[in-house]
C-alpha positions in Angstrom: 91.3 106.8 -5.3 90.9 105.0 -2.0 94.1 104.7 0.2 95.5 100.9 0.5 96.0 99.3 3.7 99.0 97.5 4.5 98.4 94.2 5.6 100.5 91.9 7.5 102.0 88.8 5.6 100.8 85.4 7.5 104.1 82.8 7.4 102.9 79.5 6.3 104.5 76.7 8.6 107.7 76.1 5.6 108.5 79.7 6.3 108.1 79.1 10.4 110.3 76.0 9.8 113.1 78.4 8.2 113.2 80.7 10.8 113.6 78.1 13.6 116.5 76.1 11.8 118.2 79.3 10.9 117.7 81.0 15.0 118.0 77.6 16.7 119.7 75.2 14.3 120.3 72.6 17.4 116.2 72.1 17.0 114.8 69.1 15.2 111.8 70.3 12.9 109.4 69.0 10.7 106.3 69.7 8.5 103.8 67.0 8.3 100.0 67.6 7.1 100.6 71.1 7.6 101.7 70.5 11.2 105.0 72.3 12.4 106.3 69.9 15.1 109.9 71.0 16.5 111.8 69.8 19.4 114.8 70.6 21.0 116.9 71.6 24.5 116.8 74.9 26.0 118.4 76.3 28.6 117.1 80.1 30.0 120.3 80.8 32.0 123.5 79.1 32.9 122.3 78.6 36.4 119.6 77.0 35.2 118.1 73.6 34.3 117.8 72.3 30.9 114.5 71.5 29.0 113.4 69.4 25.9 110.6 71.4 24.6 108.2 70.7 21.4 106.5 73.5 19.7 103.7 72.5 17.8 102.3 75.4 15.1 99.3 74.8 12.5 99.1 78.3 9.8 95.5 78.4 11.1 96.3 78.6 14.9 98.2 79.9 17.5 101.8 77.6 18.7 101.6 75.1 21.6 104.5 74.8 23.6 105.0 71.6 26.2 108.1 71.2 28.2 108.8 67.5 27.8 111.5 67.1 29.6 112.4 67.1 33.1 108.5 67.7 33.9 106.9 70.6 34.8 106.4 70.4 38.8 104.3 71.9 41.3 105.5 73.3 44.4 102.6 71.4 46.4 99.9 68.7 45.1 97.3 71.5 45.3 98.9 74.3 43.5 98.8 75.3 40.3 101.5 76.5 38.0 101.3 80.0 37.3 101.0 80.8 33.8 99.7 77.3 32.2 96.6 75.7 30.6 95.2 73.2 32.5 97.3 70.6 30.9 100.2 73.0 32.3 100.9 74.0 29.0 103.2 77.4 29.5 100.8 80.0 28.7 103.0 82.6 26.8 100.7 85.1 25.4 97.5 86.6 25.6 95.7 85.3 22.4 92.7 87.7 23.1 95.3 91.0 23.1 96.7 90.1 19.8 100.1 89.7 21.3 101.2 87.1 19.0 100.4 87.2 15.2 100.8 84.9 12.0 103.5 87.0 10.6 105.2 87.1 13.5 108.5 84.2 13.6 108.1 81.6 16.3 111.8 81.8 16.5 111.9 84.8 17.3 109.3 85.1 19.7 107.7 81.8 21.1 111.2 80.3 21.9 112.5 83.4 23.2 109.0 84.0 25.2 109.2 80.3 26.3 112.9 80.8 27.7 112.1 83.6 29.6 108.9 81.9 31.5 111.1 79.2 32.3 113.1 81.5 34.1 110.1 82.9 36.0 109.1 79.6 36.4 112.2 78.5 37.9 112.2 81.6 40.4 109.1 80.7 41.4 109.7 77.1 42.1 112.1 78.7 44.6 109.9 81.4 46.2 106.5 80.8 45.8 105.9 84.2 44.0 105.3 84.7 40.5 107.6 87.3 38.9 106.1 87.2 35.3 103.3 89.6 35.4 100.4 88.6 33.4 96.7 87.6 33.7 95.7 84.7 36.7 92.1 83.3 36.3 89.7 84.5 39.4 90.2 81.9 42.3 87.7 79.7 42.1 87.3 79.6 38.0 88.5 76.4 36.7 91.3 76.9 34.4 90.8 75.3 30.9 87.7 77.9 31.3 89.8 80.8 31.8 91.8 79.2 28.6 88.8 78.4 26.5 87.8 82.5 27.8 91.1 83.2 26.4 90.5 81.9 22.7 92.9 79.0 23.1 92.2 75.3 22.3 93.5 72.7 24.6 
């Protein structure tokens, strides 16, 4: 009798769409052609600025996050955003290290994950030093190849 294996449930985008309502009811969701597409305002911290952020979340890949609204900015023309896809998507996870997962919630995870880089990013708007930890690309690698490296689709 061989031993069974428990497996991780993956939640389908109805189920993703649940979660988010019930964790962040002021959020405007949808499922269209199994696309997730929610919106809404966010604010990390009091002291903080407010966003309008879309989460975008297919059952077959990972979620995209853009902050809509006011726009990401750089502290010079010629300085990346730390932390972003070349598009300067936030870059929340690691998809390589498994650090998100299908059956994990997006509500529970991805907005909380995206308010806390916000609050890095904020900090570093300020002083020019990135507080968040993580993975930079090499200087000198271009950066949608250090996110096509990563396992992410622009």
């Amino acid at each position: 009798m061989g031993v069974k294996r428990w497996r991780a449930r993956v939640l389908g985008v109805h189920e993703q769409l649940a979660c988010v309502r019930i964790f962040w009811p002021g959020f405007d969701c949808n499922v269209s052609s199994g696309l997730l597409l929610c919106r809404g305002v966010i604010q990390p911290l009091p002291i903080t600025s407010q966003y309008q952020v879309r989460i975008e979340y297919r059952a077959t890949q990972k979620p995209k996050v853009w902050v809509e609204d006011p726009p990401l900015r750089r502290r010079r023309s010629d300085e990346p955003i730390p932390h972003t896809y070349s598009n300067d998507r936030p870059c929340l996870f690691h998809p390589r290290y498994d650090e998100w997962r299908r059956d994990m919630t997006i509500a529970t995870t991805i907005i909380p994950w995206l308010l806390q880089w916000l609050v890095y990013y904020e900090a570093w708007l300020l002083t020019g030093e990135w507080q968040g930890g993580g993975e930079h690309p090499p200087s000198g690698v271009q950066r949608g190849g250090e996110a096509a490296a990563k396992g992410e689709d622009e």
